[in-house]
C-alpha positions as CSV (number, residue, x, y, z in Angstrom):
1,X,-6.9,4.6,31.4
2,X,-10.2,6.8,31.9
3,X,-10.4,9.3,29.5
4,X,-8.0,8.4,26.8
5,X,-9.5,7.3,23.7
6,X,-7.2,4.2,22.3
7,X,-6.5,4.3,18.5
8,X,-5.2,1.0,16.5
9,X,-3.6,1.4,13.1
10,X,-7.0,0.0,11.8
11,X,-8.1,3.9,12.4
12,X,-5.7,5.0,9.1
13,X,-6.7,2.2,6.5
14,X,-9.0,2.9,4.4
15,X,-10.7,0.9,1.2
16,X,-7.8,2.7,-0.8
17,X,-5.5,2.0,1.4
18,X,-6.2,-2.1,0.9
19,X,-7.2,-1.5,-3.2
20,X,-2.6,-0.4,-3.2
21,X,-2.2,-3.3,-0.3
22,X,-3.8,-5.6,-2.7
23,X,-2.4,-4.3,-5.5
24,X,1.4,-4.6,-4.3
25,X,0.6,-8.2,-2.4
26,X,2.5,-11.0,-4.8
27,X,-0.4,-13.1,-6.6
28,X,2.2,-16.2,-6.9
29,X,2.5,-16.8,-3.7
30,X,1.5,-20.1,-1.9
31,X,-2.0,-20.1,-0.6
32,X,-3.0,-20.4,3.1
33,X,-5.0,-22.9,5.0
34,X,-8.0,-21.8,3.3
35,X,-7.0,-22.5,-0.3
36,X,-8.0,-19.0,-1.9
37,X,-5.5,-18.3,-4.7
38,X,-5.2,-14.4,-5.5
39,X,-7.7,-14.9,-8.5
40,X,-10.0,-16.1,-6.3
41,X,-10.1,-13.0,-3.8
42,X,-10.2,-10.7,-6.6
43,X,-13.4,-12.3,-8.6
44,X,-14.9,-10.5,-5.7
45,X,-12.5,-7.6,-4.7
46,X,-14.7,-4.9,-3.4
47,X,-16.6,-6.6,-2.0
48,X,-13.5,-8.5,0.0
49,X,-11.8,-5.7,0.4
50,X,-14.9,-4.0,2.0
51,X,-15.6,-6.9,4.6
52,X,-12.3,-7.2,5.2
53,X,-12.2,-3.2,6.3
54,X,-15.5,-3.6,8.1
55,X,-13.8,-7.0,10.3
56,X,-10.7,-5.1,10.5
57,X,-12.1,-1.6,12.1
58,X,-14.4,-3.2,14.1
59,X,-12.1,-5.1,16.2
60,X,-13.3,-8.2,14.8
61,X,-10.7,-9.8,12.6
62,X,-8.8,-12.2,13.6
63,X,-6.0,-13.5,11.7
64,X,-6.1,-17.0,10.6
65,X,-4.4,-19.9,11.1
66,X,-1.2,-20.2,8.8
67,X,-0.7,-23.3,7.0
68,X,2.9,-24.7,8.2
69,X,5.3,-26.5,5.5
70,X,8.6,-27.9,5.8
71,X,11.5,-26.2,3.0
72,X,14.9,-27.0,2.6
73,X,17.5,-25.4,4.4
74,X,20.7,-24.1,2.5
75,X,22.3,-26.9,1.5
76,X,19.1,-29.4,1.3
77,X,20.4,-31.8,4.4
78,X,17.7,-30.1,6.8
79,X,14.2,-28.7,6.7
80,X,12.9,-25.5,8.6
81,X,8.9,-24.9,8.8
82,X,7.9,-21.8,7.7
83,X,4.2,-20.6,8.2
84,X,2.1,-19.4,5.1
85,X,-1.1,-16.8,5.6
86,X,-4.1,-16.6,4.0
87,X,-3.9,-14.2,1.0
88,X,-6.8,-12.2,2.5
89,X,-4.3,-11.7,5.4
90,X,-1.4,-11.3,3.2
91,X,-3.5,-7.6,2.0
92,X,-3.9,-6.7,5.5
93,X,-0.7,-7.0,6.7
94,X,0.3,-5.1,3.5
95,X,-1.9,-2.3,4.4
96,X,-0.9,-2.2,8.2
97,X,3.0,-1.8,7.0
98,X,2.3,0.7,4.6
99,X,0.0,2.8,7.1
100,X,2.5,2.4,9.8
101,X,5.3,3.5,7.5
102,X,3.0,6.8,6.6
103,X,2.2,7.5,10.3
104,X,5.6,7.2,11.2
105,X,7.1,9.3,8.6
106,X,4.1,12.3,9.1
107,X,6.6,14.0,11.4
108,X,9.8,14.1,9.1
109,X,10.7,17.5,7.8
110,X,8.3,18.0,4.4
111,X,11.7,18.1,2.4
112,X,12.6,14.4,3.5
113,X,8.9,13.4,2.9
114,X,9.2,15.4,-0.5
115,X,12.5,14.1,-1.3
116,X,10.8,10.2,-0.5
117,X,7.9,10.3,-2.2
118,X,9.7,12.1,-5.1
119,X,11.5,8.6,-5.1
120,X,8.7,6.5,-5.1
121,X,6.3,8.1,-7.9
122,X,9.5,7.9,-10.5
123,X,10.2,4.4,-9.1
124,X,6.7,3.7,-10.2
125,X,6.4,5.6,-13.1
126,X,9.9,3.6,-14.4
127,X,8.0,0.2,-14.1
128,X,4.4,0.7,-14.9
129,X,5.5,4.3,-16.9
130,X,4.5,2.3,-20.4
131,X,2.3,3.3,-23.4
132,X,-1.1,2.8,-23.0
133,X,-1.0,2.9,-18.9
134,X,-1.5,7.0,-18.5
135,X,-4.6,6.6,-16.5
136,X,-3.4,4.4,-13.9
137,X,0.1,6.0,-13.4
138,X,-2.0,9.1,-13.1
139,X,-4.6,7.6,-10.9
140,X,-2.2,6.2,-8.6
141,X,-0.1,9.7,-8.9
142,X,-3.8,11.0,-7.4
143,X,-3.7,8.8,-4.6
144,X,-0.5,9.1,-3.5
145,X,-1.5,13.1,-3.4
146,X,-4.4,12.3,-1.5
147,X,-2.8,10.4,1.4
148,X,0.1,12.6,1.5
149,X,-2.1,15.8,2.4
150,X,-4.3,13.0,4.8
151,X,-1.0,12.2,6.8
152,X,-0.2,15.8,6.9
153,X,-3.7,16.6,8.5
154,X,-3.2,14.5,11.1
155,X,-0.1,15.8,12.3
156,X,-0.9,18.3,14.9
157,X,-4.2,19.5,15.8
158,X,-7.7,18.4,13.8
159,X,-7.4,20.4,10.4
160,X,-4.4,21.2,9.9
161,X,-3.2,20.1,6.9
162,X,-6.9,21.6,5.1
163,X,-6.9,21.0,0.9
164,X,-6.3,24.9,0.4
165,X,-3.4,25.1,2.2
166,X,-2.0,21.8,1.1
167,X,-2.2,23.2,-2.7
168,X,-0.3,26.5,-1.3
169,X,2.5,23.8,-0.1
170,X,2.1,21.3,-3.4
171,X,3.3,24.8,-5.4
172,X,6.4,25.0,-3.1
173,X,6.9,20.8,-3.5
174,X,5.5,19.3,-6.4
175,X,4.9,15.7,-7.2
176,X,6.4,14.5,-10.3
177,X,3.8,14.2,-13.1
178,X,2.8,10.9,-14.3
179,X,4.4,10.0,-17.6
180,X,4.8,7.0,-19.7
181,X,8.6,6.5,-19.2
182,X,8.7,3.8,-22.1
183,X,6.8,3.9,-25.2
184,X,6.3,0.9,-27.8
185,X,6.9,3.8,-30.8
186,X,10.3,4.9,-29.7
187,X,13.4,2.0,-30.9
188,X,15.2,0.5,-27.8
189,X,19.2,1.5,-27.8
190,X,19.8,-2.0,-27.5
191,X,17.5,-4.0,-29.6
């Protein structure tokens, strides 16, 4: 097709992006074929991260092999192979879904994006909302603001979405602020 630049979802990651990827990837899972547990990759993590952007924008990564087991099916009579990535692909893969899910959902009325995100942040701020953990919940809180007004930029022509007039829209639909839903100085109702 002369004349028609072709975009892959690598175009919308970002080293943030993979930093939440690697974040929400499960660190007790099985390893791949390469043996690299989760504390492994992340003796290293910007780094990784970093070359793992670079081989993914570029074209050049390719996934690896995965390393095929046999489990037990339901009742233990039969086994079913299952396939098992590397963890390194286990953050990509992460980071593809969650940029495909914010590309998709850039076109949904602001109130339904609102409304979602809304959802997530308190989601987020019931389970890591704890004493002591104020800087990340905000942090992440930070992010979250960031790549909503990113997605909203890209929806229609280049600048769209600009910072200034993002701020005028954040007045109309605030994000919840980050607070420490639990806190080890407040009793339990049930102790």
């Amino acid at each position: 097709m002369p004349g028609v630049a072709l975009k892959t979802i690598a175009q919308f990651i970002d080293i943030a992006f993979l930093r939440e990827a690697h974040r929400r990837t499960r660190k007790d899972g099985a390893v791949g074929v390469d043996r690299q547990t989760a504390e492994d990759y992340a003796t290293e993590l910007e780094s990784n991260l970093q070359r793992l952007l670079d081989r993914a924008k570029s074209g050049i990564y390719r996934a690896p092999p995965v390393r095929g087991v046999y489990i037990p099916k339901g009742d233990g009579s039969e086994r079913r192979p299952i396939g098992i990535p590397t963890f390194e692909d286990k953050i990509l893969q992460r980071a593809v879904k969650m940029a495909r899910w914010c590309r998709h959902h850039r076109h949904t009325p602001l109130v339904w994006q609102h409304a979602a995100l809304c959802r997530k942040l308190h989601g987020h701020y019931g389970y890591y909302g704890i004493t002591g953990n104020a800087v990340a919940i905000t942090r992440f809180r930070w992010e979250v603001r960031g790549r909503w007004q990113k997605w909203l930029n890209r929806r229609g022509a280049p600048g769209a979405m600009p910072w200034p007039r993002f701020e005028q829209l954040e007045r109309r639909y605030p994000l919840p602020a980050a607070i420490a839903i639990h806190s080890i100085f407040r009793p339990t109702a049930n102790p």
